[in-house]
Residue frames as a rotation matrix with the C-alpha (Angstrom) as fourth column:
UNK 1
0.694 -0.715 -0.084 -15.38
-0.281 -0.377 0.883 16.82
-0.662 -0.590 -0.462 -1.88
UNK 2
0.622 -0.739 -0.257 -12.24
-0.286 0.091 -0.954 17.27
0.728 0.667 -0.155 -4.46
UNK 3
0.904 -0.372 -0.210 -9.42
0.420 0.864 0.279 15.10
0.078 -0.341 0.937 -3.32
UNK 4
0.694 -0.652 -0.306 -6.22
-0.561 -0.756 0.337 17.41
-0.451 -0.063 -0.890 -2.58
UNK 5
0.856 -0.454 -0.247 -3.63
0.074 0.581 -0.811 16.66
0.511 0.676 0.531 -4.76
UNK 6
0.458 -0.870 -0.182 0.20
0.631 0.174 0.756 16.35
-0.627 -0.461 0.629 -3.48
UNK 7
0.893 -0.377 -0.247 1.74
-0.400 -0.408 -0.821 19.43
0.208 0.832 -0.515 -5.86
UNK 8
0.153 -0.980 -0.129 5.22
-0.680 -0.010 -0.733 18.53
0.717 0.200 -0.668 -5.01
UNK 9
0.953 -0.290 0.085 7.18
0.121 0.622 0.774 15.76
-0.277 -0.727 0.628 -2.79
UNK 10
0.678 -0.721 -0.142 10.53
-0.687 -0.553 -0.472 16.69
0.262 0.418 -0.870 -2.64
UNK 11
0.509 0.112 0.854 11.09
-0.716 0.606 0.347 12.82
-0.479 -0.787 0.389 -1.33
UNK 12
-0.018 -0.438 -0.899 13.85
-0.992 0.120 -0.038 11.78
0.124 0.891 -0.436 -4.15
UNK 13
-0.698 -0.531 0.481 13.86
-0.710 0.602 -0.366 8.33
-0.095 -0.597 -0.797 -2.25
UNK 14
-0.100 0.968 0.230 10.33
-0.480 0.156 -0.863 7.20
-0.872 -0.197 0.449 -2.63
UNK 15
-0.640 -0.021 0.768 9.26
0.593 0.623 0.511 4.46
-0.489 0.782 -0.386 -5.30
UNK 16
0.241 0.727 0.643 6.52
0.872 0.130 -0.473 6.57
-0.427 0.675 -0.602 -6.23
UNK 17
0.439 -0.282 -0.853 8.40
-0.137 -0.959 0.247 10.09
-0.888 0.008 -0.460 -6.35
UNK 18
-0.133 -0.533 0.836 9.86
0.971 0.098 0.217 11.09
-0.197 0.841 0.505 -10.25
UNK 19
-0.515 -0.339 0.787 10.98
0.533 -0.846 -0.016 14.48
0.671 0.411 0.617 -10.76
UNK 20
-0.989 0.138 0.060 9.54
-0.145 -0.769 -0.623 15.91
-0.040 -0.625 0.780 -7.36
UNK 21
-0.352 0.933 -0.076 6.03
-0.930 -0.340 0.137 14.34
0.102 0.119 0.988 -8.11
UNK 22
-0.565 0.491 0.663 4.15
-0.288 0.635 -0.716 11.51
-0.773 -0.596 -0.217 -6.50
UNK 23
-0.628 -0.029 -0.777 2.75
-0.715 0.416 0.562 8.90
0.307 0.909 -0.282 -8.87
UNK 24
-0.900 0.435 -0.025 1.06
0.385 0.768 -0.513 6.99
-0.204 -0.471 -0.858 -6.00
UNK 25
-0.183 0.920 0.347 -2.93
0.613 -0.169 0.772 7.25
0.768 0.354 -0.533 -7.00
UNK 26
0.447 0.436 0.781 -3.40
-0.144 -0.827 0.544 8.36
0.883 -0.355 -0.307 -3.51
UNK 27
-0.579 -0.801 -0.150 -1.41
0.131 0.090 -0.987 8.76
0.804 -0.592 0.053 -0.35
UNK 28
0.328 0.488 -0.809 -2.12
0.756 0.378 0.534 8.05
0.566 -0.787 -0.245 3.36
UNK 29
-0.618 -0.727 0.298 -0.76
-0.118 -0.289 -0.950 10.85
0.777 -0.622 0.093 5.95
UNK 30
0.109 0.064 -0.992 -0.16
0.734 0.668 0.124 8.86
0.670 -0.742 0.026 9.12
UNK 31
0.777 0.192 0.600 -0.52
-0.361 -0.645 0.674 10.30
0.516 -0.740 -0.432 12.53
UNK 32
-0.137 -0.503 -0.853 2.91
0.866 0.357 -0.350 10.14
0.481 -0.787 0.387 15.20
UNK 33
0.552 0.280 -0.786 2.73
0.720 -0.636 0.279 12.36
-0.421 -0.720 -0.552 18.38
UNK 34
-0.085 -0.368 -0.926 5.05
0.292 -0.898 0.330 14.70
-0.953 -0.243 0.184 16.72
UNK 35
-0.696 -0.259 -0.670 4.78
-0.563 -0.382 0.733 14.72
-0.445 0.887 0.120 12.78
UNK 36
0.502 0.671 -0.546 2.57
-0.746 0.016 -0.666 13.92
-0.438 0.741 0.509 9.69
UNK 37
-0.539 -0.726 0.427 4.54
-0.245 0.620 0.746 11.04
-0.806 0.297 -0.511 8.60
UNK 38
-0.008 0.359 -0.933 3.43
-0.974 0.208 0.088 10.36
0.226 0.910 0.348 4.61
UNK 39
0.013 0.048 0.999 2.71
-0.346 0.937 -0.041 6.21
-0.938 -0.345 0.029 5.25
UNK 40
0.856 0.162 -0.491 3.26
-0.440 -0.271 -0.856 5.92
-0.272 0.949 -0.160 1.45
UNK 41
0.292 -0.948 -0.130 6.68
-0.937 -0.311 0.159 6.17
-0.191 0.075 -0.979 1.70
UNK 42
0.942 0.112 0.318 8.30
-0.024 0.963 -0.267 3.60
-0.336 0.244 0.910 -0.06
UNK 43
-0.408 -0.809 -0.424 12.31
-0.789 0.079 0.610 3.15
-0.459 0.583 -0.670 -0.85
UNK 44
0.641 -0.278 0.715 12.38
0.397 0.918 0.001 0.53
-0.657 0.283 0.699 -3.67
UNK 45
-0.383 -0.924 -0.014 14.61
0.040 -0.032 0.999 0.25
-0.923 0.381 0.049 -6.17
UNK 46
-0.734 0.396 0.551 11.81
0.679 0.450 0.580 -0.62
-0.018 0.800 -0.600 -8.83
UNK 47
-0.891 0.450 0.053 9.63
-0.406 -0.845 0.347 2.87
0.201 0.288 0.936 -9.83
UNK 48
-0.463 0.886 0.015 5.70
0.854 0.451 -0.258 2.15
-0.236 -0.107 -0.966 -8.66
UNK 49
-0.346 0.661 -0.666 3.02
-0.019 -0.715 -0.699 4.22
-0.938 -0.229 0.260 -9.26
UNK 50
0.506 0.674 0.538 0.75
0.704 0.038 -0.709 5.64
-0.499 0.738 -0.455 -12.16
UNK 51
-0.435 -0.900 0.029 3.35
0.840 -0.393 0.374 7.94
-0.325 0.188 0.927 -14.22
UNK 52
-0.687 0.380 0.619 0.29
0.217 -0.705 0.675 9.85
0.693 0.598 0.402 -15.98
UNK 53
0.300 0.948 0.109 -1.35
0.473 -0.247 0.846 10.34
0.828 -0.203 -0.522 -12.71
UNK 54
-0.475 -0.768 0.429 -0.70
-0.152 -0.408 -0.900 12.68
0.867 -0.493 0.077 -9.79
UNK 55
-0.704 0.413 -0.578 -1.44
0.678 0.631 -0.376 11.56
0.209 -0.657 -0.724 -5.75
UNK 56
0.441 0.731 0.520 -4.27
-0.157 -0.508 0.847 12.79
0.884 -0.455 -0.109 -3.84
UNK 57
-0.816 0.049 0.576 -4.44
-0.574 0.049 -0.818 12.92
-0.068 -0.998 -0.012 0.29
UNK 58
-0.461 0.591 -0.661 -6.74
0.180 0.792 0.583 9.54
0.869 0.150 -0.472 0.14
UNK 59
0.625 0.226 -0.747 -6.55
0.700 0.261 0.665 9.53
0.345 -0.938 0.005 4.27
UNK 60
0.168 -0.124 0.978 -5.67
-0.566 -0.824 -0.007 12.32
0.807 -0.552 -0.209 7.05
UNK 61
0.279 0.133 -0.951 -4.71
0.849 0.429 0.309 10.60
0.449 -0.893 0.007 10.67
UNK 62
-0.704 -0.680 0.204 -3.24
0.488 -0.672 -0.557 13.93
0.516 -0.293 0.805 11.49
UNK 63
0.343 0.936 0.082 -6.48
0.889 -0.352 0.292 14.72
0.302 -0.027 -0.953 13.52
UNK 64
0.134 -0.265 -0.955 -4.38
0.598 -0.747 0.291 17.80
-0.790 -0.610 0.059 15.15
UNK 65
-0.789 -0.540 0.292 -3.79
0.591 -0.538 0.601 19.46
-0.168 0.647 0.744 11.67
UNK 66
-0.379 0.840 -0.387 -6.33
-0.315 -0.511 -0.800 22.36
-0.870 -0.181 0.459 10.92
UNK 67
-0.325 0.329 -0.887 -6.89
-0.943 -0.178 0.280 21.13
-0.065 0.928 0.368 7.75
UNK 68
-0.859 -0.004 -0.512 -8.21
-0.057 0.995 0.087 17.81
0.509 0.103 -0.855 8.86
UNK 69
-0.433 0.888 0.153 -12.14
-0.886 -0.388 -0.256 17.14
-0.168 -0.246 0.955 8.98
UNK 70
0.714 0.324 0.620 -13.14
-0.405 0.914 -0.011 13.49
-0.570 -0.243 0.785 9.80
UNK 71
0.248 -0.587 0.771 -9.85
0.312 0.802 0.510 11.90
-0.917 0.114 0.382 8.64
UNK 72
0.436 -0.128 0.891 -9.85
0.899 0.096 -0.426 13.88
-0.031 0.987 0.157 5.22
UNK 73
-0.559 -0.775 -0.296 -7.93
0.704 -0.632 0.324 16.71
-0.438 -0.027 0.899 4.42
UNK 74
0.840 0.542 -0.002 -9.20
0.497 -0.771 -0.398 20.17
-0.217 0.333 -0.918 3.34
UNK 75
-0.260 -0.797 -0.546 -6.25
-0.066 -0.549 0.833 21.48
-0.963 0.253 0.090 2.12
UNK 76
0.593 0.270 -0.758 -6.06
-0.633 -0.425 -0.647 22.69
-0.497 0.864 -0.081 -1.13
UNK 77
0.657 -0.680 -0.326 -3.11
0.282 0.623 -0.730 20.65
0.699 0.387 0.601 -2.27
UNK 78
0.844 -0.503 0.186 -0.35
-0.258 -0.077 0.963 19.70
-0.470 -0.861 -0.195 0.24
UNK 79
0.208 -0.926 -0.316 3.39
-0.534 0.163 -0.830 19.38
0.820 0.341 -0.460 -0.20
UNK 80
0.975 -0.185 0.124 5.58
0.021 0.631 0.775 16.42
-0.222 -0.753 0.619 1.36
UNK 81
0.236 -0.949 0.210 9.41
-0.553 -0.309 -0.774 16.53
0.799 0.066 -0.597 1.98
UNK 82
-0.239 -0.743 -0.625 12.23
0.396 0.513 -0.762 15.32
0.887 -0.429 0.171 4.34
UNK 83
0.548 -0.208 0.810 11.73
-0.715 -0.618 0.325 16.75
0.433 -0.758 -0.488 8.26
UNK 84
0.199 -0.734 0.649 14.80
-0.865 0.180 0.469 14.49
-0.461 -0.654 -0.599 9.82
UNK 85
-0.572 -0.709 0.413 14.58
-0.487 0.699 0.524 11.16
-0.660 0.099 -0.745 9.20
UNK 86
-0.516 0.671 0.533 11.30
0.423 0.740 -0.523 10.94
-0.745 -0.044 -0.665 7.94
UNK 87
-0.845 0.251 0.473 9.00
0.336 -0.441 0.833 11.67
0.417 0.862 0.288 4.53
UNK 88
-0.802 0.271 -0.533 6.32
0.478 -0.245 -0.844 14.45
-0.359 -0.931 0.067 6.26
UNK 89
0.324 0.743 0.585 3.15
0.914 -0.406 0.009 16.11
0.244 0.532 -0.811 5.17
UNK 90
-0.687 -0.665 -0.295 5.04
0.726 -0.649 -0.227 19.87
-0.041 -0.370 0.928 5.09
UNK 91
-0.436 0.532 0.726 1.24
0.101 -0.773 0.627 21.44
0.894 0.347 0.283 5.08
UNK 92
0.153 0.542 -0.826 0.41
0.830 0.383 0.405 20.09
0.536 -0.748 -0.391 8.15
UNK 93
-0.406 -0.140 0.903 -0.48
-0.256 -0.931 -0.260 23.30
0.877 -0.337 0.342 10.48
UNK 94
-0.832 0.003 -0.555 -1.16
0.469 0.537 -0.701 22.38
0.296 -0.843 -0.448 14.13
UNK 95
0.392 0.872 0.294 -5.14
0.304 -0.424 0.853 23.70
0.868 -0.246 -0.431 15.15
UNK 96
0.791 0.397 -0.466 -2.79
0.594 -0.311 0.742 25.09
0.150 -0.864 -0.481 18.65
């Protein structure tokens, strides 16, 4: 199984985000009753991540997404962004 990469995070806030691209080796997306919440997310002031690497989807709690098969993702590559207050997996597709 090929780890899905993150093509884009449009999360300008995030220690690992630089130019719209995730830097964290691999990212968690966390499970809340209504949204994919990225569990990554990090505000710092100090840049983290690998600069010459781009994230994967390490972990899936989103068990309601269709693209989610024992905790791992099957997406091809997912995009994260802003949905209110929070940094969201914007592939997540609901299996109802």
């Amino acid at each position: 199984m090929q780890m899905p990469k993150v093509s884009e995070c449009s999360v300008s806030s995030c220690a690992y985000n630089d130019n719209k691209a995730c830097h964290a080796l691999a990212i968690t997306v966390g499970e809340d009753p209504d949204t994919p919440i990225c569990d990554t997310f990090f505000e710092s002031d100090t840049p983290g991540g690998d600069k010459s690497a781009t994230a994967g989807v390490g972990a899936c709690k989103a068990a309601e997404c269709e693209y989610n098969a024992d905790l791992e993702c099957t997406a091809p590559n997912i995009e994260v962004g802003m949905q209110g207050n929070e940094a969201d997996c914007l592939t997540f597709n609901s299996r109802h």
